[in-house]
C-alpha positions as CSV (number, residue, x, y, z in Angstrom):
1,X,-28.9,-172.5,-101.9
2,X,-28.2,-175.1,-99.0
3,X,-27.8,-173.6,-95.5
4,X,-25.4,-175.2,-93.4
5,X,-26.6,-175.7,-89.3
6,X,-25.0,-173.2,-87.2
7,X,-22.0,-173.7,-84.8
8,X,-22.2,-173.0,-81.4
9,X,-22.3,-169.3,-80.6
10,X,-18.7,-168.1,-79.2
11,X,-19.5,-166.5,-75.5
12,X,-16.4,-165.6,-74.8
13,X,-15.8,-163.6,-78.0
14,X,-19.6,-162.5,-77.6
15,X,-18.6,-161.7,-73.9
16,X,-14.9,-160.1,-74.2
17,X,-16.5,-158.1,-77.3
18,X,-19.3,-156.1,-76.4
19,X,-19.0,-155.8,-72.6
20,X,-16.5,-152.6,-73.5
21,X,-19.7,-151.3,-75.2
22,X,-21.2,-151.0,-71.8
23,X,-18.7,-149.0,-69.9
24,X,-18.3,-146.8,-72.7
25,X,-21.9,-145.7,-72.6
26,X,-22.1,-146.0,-68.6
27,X,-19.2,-143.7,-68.7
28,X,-20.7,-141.4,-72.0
29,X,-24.5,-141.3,-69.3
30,X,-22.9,-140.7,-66.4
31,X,-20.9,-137.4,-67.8
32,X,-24.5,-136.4,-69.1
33,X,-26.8,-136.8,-66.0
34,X,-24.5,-135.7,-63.3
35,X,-23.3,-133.0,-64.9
36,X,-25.5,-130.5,-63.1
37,X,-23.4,-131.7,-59.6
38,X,-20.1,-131.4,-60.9
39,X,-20.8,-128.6,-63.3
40,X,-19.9,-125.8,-60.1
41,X,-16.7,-127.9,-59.0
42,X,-14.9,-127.0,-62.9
43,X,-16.1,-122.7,-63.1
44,X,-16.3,-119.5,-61.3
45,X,-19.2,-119.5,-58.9
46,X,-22.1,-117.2,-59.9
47,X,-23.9,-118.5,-62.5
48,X,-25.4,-121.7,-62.8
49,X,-26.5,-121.9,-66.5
50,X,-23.0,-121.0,-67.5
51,X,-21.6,-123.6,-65.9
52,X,-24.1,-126.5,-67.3
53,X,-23.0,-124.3,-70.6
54,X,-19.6,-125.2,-70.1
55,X,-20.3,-128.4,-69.2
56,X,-22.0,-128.9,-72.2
57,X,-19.7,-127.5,-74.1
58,X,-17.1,-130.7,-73.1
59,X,-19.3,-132.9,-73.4
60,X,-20.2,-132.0,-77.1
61,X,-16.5,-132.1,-77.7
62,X,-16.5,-135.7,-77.3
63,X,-19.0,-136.2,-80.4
64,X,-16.7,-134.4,-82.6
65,X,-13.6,-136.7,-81.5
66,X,-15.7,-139.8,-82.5
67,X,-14.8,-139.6,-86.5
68,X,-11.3,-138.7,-85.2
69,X,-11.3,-142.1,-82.8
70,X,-13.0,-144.0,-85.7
71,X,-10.4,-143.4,-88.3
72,X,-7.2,-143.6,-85.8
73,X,-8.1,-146.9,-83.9
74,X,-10.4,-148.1,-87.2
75,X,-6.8,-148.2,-89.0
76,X,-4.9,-149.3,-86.0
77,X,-7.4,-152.7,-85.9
78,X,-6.7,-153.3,-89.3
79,X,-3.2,-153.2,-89.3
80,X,-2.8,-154.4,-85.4
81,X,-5.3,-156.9,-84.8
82,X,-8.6,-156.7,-83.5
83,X,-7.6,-157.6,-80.0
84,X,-5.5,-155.3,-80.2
85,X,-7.9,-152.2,-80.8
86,X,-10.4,-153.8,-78.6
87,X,-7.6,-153.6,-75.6
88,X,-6.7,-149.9,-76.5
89,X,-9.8,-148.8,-76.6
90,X,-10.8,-150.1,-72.8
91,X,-7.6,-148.7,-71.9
92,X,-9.0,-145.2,-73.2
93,X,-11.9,-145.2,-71.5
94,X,-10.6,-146.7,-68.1
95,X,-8.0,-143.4,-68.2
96,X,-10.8,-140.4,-69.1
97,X,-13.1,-142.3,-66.2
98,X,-10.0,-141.7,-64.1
99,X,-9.5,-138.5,-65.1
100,X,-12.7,-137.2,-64.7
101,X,-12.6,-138.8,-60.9
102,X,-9.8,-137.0,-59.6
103,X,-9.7,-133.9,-61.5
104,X,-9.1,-130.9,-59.7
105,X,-11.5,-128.4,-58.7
106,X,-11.6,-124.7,-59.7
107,X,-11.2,-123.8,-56.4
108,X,-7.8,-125.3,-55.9
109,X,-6.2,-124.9,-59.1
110,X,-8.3,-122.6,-61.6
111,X,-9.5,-123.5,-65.0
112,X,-6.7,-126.3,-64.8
113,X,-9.4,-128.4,-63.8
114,X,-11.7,-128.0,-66.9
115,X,-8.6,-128.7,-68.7
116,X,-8.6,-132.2,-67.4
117,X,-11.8,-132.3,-68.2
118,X,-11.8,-131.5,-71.7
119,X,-8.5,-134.2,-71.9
120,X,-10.7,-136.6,-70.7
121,X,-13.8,-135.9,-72.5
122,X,-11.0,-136.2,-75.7
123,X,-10.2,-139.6,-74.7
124,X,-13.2,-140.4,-74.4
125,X,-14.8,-139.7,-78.2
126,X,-11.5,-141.4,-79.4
127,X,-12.6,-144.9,-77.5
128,X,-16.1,-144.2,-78.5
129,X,-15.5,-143.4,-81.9
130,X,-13.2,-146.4,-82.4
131,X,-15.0,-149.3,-79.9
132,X,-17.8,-149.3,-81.8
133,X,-15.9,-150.5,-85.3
134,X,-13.2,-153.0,-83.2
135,X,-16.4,-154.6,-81.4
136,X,-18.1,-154.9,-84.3
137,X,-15.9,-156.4,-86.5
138,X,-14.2,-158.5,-84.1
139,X,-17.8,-160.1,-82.9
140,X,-18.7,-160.5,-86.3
141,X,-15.3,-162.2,-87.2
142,X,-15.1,-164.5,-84.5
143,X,-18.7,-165.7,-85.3
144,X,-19.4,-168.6,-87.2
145,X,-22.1,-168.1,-90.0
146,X,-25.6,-168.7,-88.9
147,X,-25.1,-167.1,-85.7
148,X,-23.6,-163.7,-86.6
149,X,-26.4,-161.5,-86.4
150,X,-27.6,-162.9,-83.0
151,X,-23.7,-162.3,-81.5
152,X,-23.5,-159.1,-82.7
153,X,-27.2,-157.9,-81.6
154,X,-24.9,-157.6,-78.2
155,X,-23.5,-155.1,-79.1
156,X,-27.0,-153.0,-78.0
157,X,-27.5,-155.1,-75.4
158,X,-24.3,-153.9,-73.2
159,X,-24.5,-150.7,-74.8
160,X,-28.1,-149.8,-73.2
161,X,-27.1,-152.0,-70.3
162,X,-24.5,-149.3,-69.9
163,X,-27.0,-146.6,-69.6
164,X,-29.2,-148.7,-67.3
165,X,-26.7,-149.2,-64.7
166,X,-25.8,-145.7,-65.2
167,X,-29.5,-144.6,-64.5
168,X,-30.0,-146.8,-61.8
169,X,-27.0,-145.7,-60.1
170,X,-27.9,-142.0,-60.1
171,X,-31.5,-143.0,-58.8
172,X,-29.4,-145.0,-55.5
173,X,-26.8,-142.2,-55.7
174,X,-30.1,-139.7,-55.4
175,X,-31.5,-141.1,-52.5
176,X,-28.9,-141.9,-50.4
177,X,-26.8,-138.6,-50.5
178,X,-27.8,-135.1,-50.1
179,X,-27.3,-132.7,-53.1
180,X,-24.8,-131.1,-51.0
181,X,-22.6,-134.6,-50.6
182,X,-23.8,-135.1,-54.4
183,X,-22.0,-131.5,-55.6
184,X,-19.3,-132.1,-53.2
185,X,-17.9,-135.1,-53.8
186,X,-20.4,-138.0,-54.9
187,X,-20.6,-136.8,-58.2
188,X,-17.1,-138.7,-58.3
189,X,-18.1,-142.2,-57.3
190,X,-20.1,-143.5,-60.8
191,X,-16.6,-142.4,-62.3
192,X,-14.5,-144.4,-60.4
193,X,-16.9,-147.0,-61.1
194,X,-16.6,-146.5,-64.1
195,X,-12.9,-146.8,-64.1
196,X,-12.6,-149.9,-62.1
197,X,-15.1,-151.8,-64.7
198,X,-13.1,-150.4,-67.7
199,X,-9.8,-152.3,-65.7
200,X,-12.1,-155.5,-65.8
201,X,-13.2,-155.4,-69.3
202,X,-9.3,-154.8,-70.0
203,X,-8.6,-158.3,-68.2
204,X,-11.1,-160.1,-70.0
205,X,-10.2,-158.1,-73.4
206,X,-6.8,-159.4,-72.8
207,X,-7.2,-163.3,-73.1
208,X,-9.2,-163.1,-76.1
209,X,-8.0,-164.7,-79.4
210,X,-7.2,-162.9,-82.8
211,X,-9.7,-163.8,-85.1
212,X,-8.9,-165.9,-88.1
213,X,-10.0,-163.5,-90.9
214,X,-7.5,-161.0,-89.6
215,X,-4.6,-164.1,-88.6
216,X,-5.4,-164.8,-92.9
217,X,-4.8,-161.6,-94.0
218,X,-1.9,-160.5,-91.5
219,X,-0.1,-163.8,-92.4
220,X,-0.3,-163.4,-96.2
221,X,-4.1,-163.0,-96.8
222,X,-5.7,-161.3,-100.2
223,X,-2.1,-159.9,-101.1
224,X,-2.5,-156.7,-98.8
225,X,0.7,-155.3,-97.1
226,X,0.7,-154.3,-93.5
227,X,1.6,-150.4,-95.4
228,X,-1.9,-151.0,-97.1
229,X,-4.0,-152.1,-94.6
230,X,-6.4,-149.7,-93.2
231,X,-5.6,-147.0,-95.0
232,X,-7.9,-144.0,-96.7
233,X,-6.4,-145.3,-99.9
234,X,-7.6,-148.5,-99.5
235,X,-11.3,-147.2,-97.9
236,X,-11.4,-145.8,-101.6
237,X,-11.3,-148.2,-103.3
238,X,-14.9,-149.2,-102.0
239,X,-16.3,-145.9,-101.7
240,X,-20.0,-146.8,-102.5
241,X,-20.2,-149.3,-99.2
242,X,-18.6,-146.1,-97.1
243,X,-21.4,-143.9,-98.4
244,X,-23.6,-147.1,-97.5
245,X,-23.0,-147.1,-94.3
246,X,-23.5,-143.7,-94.0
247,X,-26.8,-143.7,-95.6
248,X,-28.2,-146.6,-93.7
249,X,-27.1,-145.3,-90.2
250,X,-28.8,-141.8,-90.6
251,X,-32.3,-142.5,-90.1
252,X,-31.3,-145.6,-87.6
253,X,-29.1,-142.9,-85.4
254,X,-31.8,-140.4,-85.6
255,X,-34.3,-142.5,-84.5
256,X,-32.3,-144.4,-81.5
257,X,-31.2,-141.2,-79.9
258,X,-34.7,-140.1,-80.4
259,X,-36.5,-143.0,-78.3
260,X,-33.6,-143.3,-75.5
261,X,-31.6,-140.4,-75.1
262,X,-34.3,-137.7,-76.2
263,X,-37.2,-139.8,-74.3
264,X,-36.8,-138.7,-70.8
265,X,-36.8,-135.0,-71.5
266,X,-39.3,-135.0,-74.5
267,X,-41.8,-137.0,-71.9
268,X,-41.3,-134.5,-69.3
269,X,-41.4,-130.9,-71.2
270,X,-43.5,-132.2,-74.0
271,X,-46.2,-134.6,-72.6
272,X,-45.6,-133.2,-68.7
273,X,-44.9,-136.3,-66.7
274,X,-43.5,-135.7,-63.7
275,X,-39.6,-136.6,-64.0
276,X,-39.5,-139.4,-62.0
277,X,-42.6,-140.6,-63.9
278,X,-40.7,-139.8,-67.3
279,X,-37.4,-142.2,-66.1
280,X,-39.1,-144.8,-64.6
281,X,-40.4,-145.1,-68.2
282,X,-37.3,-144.8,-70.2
283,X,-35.9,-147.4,-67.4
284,X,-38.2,-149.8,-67.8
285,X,-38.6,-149.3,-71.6
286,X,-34.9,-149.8,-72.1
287,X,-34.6,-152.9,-70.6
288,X,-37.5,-154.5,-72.5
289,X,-35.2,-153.2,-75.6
290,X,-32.1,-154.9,-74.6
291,X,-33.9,-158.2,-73.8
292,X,-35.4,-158.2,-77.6
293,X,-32.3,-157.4,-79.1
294,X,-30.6,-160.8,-79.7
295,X,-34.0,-162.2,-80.5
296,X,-34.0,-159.8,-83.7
297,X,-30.1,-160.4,-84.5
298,X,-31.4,-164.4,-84.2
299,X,-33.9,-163.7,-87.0
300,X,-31.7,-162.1,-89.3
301,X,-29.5,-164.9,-88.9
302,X,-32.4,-167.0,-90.9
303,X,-34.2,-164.7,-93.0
304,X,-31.3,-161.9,-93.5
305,X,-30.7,-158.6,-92.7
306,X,-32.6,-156.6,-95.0
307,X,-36.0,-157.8,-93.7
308,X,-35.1,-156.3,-90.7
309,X,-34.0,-152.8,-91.9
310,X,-36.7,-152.4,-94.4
311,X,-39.1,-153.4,-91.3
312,X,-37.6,-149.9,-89.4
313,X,-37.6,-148.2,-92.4
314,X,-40.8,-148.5,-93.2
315,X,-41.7,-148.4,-89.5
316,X,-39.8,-145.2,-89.1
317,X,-40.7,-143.5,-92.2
318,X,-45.1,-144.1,-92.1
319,X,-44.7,-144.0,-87.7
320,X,-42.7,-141.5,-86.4
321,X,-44.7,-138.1,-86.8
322,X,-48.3,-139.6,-85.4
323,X,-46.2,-141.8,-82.9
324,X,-44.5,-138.7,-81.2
325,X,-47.8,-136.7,-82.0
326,X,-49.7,-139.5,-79.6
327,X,-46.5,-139.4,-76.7
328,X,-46.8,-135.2,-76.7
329,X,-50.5,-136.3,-75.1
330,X,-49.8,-138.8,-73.0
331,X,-51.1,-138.3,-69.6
332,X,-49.9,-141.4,-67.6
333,X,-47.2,-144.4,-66.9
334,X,-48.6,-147.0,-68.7
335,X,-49.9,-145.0,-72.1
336,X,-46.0,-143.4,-72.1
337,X,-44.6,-146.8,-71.5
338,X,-46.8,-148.8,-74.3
339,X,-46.4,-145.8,-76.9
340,X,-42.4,-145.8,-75.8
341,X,-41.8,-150.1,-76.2
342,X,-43.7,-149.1,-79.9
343,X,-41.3,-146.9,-80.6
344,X,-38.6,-148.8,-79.3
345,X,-39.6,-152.0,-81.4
346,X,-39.3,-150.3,-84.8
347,X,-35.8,-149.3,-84.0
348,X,-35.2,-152.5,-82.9
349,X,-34.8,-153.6,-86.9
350,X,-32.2,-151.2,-87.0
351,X,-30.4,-151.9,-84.0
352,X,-29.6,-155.0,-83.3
353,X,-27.9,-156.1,-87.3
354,X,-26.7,-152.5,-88.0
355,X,-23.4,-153.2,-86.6
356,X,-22.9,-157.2,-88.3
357,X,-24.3,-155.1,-91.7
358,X,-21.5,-152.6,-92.4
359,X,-18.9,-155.3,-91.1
360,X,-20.2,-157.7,-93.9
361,X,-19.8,-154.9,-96.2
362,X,-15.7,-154.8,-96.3
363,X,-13.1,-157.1,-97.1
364,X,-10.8,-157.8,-94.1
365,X,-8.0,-155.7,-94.8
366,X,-10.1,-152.6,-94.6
367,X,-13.3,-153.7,-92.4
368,X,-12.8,-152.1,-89.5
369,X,-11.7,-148.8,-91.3
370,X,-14.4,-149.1,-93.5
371,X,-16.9,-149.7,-90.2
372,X,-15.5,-146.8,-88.0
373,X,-15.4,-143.9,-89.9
374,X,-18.3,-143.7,-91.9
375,X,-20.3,-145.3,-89.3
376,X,-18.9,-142.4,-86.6
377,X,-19.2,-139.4,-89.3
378,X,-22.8,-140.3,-89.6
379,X,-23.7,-140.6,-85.9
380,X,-21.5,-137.1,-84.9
381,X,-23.9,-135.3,-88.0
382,X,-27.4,-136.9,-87.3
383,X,-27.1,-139.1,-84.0
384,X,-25.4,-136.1,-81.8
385,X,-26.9,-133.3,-82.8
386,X,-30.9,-135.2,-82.5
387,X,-31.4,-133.3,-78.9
388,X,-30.5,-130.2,-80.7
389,X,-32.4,-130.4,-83.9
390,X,-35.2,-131.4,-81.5
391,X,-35.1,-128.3,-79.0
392,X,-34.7,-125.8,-81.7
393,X,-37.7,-127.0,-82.9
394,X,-39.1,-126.6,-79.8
395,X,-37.7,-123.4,-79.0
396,X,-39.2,-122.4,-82.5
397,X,-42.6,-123.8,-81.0
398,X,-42.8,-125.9,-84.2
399,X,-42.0,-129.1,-82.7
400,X,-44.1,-131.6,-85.2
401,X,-41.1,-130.1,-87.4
402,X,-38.8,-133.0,-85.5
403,X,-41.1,-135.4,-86.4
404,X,-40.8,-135.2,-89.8
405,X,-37.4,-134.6,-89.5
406,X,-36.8,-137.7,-87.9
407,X,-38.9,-139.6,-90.7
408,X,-37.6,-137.5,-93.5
409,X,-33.9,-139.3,-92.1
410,X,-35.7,-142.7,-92.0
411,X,-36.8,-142.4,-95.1
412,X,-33.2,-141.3,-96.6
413,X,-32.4,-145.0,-95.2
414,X,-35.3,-146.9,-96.3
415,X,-34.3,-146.4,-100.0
416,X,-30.6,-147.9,-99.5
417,X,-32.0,-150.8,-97.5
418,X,-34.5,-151.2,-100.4
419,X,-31.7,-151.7,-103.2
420,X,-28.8,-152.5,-100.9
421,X,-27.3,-156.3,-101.2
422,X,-27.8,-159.0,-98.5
423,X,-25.0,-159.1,-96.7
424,X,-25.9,-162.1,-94.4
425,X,-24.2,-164.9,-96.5
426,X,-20.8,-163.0,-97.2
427,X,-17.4,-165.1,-96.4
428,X,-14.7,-163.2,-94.1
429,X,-12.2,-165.8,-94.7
430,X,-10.6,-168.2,-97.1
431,X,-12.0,-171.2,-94.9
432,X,-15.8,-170.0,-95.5
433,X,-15.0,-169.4,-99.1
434,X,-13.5,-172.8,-98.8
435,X,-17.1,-174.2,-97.4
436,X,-18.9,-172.7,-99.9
437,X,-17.2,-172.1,-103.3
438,X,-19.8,-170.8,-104.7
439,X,-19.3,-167.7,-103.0
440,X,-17.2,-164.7,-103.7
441,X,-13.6,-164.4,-102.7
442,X,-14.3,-160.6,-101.8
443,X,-17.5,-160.2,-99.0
444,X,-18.5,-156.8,-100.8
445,X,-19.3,-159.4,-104.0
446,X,-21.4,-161.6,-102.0
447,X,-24.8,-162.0,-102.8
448,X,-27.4,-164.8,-101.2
């Protein structure tokens, strides 16, 4: 098989696609880590565990949303354009980072505030749930081949850029105001942030260009009317890559919220840093695992994808249980940070080609669908519930249970990556068919 040299790597598309990553996820930290300031502003006064409870409770709401956002704005990209999605869902977020900003207090108006709340928390799982698929198939559309994986490995790097900005913003936010400025109204600052840097992504968003596999289809394409396109009926009709994606996102979801999410508080109750030792470390490990991510989507882009996943896999599956075993001792910066970046590496495999993977996997007329909804049914069952799974194990004081349970996930995942096809050399559009007519007219056919 000849290789043809790779086209210059669109950074506009790369730029105007992913950047909406980051807000989302500054917006989906923020909610998280300041929640115990503006927890008392939404319920009665009294209690303070019922309110974080509440809290909680709204927050959690938003993972169940992101199937619902996944199928919704997964069917509105393939019948409306990629652009399209990828402007509705900034537009999403910029409104729930609103909302949450001004909402009412309890005092003033009663539970009317939490209802905002919960509105906005709704918005927010449906731009969530459905960024992830536009961004995803819109980077690895407007990619030329050879450079996909590297483009789409962005993808992680706004995303965690999103929670590092968020982090460091709490730590300035921390030591500049008093708790009682933070309860009273600072808590409302990273969410008009948040807001104004969802209006800039829309700007950006809006001068993008439609990408040609979706101008083919929409203008005549494989034969697929605008009725058909992005429907259930037609996400059918390739059932085994849905239950694909599935598969092959369980142990990497498992694993990512494991070793960034999970990280801070596992180092701190578990191993008994002292907080600000524990998120110094997840700080400073996330950004060494943003910089290797397009590094990683570069390789995959010459030796393919499934290197890379059986690499986590494998990693995953043989490393997890004596890698947390070795964190639970750790009794210092460094040791946390070096056992963390380990971590953080095998996941790596995972992250930075799973999103160019399940894109490759559809035909255009039902990519995005077929990205979004299988992709977001997977993370609300084994990505959003991780922290649970992994304090009820505590709480049962049989926390190596986790461990396993986080490689038993990896393991589901290494078998699919194991048997799966290569994706790397599929053609999204009659012009790369044209290139190459050796090649399948249907991306799920394509082999290497």
């Amino acid at each position: 098989m000849t290789t043809q040299a790779p086209a210059r790597t669109p950074w506009r598309a790369v730029l105007g696609g992913s950047v909406g990553n980051m807000v989302e996820w500054y917006d989906w930290f923020v909610y998280a880590s300041f929640a115990t300031y503006f927890a008392a502003s939404f319920f009665p006064k009294g209690d303070p565990t019922a309110q974080l409870l509440n809290t909680a409770g709204i927050f959690a709401v938003g993972f169940f949303m992101r199937p619902i956002g996944g199928w919704l704005l997964g069917r509105y990209a393939d019948r409306r354009g990629r652009k399209a999605a990828l402007t509705l869902t900034v537009t999403l977020m910029s409104g729930s980072a609103l909302l949450i900003a001004i909402a009412p207090t309890y005092d003033s108006v009663g539970y009317f505030g939490a209802a905002v709340l919960l509105v906005a928390r709704l918005l927010q799982g449906l731009s969530v749930g459905g960024e992830y698929a536009a961004s995803a198939t819109y980077l690895t559309e407007a990619t030329p081949p050879g450079r996909r994986g590297f483009a789409s490995s962005f993808q992680y790097v706004s995303m965690t850029a999103g929670q590092l900005i968020g982090l460091g913003l709490q730590i300035v936010l921390q030591r500049t105001m008093s708790e009682e400025a933070l309860g009273s109204y600072g808590w409302r600052i990273p969410f008009i942030i948040g807001a104004l840097g969802a209006a800039v992504v829309f700007y950006l968003r809006r001068n993008l260009l439609e990408t040609e596999a979706y101008d083919e289809e929409a203008h005549g394409g494989e034969g697929h009317s605008g009725a058909e396109r992005g429907t259930i009926r037609q996400l059918l009709r390739y059932k085994r890559e849905a239950a694909l994606v599935i598969a092959l996102t369980m142990g990497g979801t498992v694993a990512y919220y494991t070793y960034t999410t999970y990280l801070t508080k596992y180092l701190s109750n578990t191993a008994g840093l002292e907080k600000s030792t524990a998120t110094l470390v997840s700080f400073c490990a996330l950004f060494v695992f943003m910089c290797v991510q397009p590094a990683a989507g570069a390789l995959s882009d010459r030796i393919g994808r499934r290197p890379l996943l059986i690499t986590f896999g494998v990693g995953a599956t043989l490393g997890t249980v004596p890698l947390m075993t070795a964190l639970s001792g750790v009794n210092g910066f460094a040791g946390a940070l070096a056992l963390s970046l380990l971590g953080l590496f095998i996941v790596t495999g995972y992250t930075s080609i799973n999103a160019v993977v399940k894109a490759e996997m559809f035909p255009t007329h039902v990519r995005a669908l077929g990205v979004a909804l299988p992709y977001a049914i997977a993370n609300a069952m084994f990505g959003g519930t991780a922290e649970y799974v992994a304090l009820w194990f505590k709480n049962a004081e049989i926390e190596s249970g986790y461990y396993w349970y986080v490689a038993g996930c990896a393991a589901v995942s290494l078998v699919v990556y194991l048997f799966m096809r290569e994706t790397r050399d599929a053609a999204l559009s009659r012009r790369e068919r044209g290139e190459d007519a050796g090649r399948a007219s249907d991306p799920v056919a394509a082999r290497v």
